[in-house]
Backbone as JSON Lines, residues from 0, in Angstrom:
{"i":0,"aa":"X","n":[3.86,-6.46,-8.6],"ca":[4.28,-5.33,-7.78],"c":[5.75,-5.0,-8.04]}
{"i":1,"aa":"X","n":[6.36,-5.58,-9.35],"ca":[8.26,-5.81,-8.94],"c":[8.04,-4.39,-9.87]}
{"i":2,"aa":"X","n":[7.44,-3.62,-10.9],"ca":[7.14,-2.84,-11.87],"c":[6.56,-1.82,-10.96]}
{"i":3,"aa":"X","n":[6.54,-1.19,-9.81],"ca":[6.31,0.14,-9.31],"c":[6.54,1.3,-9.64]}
{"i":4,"aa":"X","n":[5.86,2.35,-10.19],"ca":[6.27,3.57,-10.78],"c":[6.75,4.6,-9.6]}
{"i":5,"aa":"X","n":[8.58,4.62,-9.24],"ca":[8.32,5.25,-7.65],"c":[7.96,6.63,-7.66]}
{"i":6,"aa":"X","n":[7.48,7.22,-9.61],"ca":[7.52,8.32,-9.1],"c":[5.95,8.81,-8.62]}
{"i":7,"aa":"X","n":[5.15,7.69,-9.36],"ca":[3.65,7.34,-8.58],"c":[3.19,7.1,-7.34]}
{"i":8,"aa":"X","n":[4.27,6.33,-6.81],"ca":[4.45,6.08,-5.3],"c":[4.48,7.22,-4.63]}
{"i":9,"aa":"X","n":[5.32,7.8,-5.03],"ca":[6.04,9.23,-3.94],"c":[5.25,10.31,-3.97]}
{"i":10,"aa":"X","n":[4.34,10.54,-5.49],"ca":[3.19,11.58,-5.42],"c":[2.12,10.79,-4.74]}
{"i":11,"aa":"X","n":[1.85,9.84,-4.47],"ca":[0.94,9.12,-3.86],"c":[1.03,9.93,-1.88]}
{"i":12,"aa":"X","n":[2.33,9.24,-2.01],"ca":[2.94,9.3,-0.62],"c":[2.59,10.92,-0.09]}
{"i":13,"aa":"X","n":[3.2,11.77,-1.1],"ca":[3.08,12.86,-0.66],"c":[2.05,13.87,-0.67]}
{"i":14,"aa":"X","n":[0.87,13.07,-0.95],"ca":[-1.09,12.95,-0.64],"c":[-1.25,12.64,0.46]}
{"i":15,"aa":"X","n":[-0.69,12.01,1.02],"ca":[-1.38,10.87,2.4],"c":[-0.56,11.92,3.62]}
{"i":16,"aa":"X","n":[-1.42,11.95,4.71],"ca":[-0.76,12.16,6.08],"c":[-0.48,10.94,6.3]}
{"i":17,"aa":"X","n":[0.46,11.58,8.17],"ca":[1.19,10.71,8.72],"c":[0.42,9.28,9.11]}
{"i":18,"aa":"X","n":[-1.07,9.38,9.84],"ca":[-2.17,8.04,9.75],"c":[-2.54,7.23,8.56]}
{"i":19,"aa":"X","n":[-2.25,7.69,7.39],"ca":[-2.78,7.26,6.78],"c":[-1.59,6.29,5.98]}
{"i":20,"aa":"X","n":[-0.39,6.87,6.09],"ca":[0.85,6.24,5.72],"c":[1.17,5.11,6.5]}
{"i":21,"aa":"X","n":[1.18,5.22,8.11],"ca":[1.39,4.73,8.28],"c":[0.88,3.5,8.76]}
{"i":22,"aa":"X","n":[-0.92,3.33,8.16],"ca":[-1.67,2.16,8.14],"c":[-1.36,1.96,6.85]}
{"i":23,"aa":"X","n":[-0.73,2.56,5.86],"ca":[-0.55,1.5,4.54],"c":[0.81,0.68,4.78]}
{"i":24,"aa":"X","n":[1.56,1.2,5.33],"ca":[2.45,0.43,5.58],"c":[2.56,-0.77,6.81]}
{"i":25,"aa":"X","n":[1.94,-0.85,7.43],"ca":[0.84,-1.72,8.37],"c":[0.29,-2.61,7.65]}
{"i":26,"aa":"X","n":[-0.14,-2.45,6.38],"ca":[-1.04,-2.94,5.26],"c":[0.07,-3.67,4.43]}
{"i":27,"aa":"X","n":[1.3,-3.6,4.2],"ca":[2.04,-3.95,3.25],"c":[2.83,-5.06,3.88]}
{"i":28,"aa":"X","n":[3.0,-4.19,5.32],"ca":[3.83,-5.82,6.15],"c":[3.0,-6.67,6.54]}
{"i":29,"aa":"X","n":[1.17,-6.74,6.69],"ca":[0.94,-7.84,6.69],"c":[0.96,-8.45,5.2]}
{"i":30,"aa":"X","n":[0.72,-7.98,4.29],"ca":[0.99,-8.32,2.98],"c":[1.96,-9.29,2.73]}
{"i":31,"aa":"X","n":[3.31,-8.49,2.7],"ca":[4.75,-9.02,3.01],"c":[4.78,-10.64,3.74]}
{"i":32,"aa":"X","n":[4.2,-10.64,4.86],"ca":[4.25,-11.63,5.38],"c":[3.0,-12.35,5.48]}
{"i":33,"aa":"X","n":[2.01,-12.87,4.47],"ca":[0.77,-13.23,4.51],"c":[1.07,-14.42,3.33]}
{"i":34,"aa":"X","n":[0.32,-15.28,3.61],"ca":[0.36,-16.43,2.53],"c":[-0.83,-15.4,1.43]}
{"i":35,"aa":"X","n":[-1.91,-15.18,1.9],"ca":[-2.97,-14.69,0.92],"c":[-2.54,-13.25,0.66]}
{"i":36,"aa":"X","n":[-1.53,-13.05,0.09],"ca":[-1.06,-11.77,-0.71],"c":[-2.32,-11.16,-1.49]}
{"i":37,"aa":"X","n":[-3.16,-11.77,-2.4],"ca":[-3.76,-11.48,-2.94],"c":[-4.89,-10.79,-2.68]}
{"i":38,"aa":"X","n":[-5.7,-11.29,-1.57],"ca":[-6.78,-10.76,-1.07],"c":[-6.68,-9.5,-0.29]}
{"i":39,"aa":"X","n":[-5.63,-9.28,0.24],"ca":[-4.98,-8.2,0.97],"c":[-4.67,-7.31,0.14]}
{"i":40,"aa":"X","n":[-4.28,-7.61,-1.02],"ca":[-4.08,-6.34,-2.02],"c":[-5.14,-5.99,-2.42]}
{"i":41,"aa":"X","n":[-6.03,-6.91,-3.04],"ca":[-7.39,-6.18,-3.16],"c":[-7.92,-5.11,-2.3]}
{"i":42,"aa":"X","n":[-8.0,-5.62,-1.22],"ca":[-8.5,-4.59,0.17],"c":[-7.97,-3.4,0.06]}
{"i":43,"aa":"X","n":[-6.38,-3.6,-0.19],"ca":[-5.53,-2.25,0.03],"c":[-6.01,-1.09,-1.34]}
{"i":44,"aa":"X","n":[-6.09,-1.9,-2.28],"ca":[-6.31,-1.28,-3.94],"c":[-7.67,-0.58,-3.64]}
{"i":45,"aa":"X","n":[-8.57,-1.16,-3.06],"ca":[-9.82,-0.83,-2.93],"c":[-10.39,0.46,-2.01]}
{"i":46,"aa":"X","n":[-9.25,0.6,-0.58],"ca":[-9.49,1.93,0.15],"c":[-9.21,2.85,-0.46]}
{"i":47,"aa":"X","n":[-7.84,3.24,-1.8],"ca":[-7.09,4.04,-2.08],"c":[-7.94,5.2,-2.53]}
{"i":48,"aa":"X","n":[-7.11,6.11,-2.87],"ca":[-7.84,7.43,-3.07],"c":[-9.01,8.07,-2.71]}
């Protein structure tokens, strides 16, 4: 995740409404603070688009 394209991010970002942003980011701080990083990203990778 240290390799983020922000300009992928930000067209991403600027797809999503305000609910939907702000359960990914809901999604990232349990991430952030989760021993199982991994499985949580899956999940997250998996709702997208």
């Amino acid at each position: 995740m240290n390799n983020v394209d922000m300009n992928a991010l930000m067209n991403m970002l600027s797809k999503m409404d305000k609910k939907e942003i702000e359960k990914g980011m809901e999604q990232i701080s349990k991430m952030l603070n989760s021993k199982d990083k991994d499985e949580i990203l899956k999940k997250f990778n998996g709702q997208g688009k």
